[in-house]
C-alpha positions as a Python dict, from the first residue, in 0.01 Angstrom:
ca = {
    (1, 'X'): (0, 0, 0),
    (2, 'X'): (352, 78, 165),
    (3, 'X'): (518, -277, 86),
    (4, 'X'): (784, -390, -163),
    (5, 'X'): (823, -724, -197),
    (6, 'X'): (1191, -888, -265),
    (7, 'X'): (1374, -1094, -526),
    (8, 'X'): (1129, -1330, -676),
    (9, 'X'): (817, -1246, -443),
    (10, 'X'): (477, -1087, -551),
    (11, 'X'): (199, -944, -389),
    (12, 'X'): (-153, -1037, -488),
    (13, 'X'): (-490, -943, -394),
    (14, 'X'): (-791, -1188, -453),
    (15, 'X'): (-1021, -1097, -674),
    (16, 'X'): (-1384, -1159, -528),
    (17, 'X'): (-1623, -1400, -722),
    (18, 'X'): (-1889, -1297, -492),
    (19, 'X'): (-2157, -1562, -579),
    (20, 'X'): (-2431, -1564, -326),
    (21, 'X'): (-2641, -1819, -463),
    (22, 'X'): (-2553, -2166, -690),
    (23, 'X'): (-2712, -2194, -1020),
    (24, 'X'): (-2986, -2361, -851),
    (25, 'X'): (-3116, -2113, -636),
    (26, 'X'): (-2915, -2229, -293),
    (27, 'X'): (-2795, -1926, -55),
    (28, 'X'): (-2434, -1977, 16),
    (29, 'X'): (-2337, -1844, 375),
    (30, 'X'): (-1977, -1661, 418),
    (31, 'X'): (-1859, -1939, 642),
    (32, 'X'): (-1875, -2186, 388),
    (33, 'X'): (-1746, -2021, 68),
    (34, 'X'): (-1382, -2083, -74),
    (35, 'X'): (-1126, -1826, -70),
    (36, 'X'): (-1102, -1719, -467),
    (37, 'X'): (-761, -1878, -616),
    (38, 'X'): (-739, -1578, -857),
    (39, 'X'): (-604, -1260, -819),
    (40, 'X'): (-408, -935, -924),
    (41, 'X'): (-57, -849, -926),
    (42, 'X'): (7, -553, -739),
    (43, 'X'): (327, -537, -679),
    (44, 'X'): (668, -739, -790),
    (45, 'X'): (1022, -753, -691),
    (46, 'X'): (1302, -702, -871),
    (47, 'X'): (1353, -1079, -989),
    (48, 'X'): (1501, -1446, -859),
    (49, 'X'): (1911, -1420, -798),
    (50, 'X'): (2069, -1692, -973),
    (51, 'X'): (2375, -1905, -842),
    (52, 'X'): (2591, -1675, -1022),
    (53, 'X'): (2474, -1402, -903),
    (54, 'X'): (2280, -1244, -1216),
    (55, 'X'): (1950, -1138, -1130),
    (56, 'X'): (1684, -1284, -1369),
    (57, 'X'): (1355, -1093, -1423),
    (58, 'X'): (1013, -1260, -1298),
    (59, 'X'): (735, -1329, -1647),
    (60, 'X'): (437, -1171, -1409),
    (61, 'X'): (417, -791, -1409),
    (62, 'X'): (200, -536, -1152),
    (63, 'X'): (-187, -579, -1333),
    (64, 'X'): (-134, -928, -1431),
    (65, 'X'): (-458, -1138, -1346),
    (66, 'X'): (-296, -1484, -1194),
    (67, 'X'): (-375, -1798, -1089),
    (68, 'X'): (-278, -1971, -761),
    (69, 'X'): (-286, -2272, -568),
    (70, 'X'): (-555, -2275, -254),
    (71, 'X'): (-245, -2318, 15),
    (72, 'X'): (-10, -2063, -158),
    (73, 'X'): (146, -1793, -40),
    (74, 'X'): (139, -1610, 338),
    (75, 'X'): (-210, -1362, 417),
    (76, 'X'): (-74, -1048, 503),
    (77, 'X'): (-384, -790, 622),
    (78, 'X'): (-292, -411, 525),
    (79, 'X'): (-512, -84, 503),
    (80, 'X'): (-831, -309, 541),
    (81, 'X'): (-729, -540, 267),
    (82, 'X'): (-619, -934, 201),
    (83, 'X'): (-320, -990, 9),
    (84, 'X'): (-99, -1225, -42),
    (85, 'X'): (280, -1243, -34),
    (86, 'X'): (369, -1504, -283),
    (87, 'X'): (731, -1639, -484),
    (88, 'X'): (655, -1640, -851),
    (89, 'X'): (674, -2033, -898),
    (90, 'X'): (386, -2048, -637),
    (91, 'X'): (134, -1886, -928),
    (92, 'X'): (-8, -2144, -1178),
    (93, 'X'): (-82, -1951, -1460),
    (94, 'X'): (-150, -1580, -1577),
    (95, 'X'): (-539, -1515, -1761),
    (96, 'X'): (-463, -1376, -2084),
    (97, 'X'): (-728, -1172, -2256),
}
């Protein structure tokens, strides 16, 4: 991927929970599955500028799996892939292992 995102932004792709059935047995077309709200940090800029003018680092780092809201961030298509350009207070939480 040839982008760098700036001050506080971070670019995420979705990780897939391709389920094709429910846990009864029902066949779930494309059209009407959800767009995951989890995904991978893979790549971070260089942190939110303060009114001062002091640049404070962002807590996610490039491999971190996150959670985000269903409406966040912009869809930016590259090399065949979906990711998302996001600001760092956009991401709900960070999976821990």
């Amino acid at each position: 991927m040839n982008i760098r995102p700036l001050y506080d932004r971070i670019v995420v792709k979705r990780l897939d929970d391709s389920t094709d059935k429910t846990a009864s047995g029902i066949y779930i077309p494309d059209s009407a599955k959800e767009k995951p709200q989890k995904g991978e940090v893979v790549a971070a800029g260089k942190g939110k500028r303060l009114e001062d003018g002091k640049v404070a680092e962002l807590d996610v780092k490039v491999g971190d799996i996150v959670l985000f809201g269903k409406y966040s961030g912009s869809e930016v298509a590259s090399l065949g892939d979906d990711f998302l350009i996001m600001r760092e207070d956009e991401v709900l939480g960070v999976f821990t292992k």
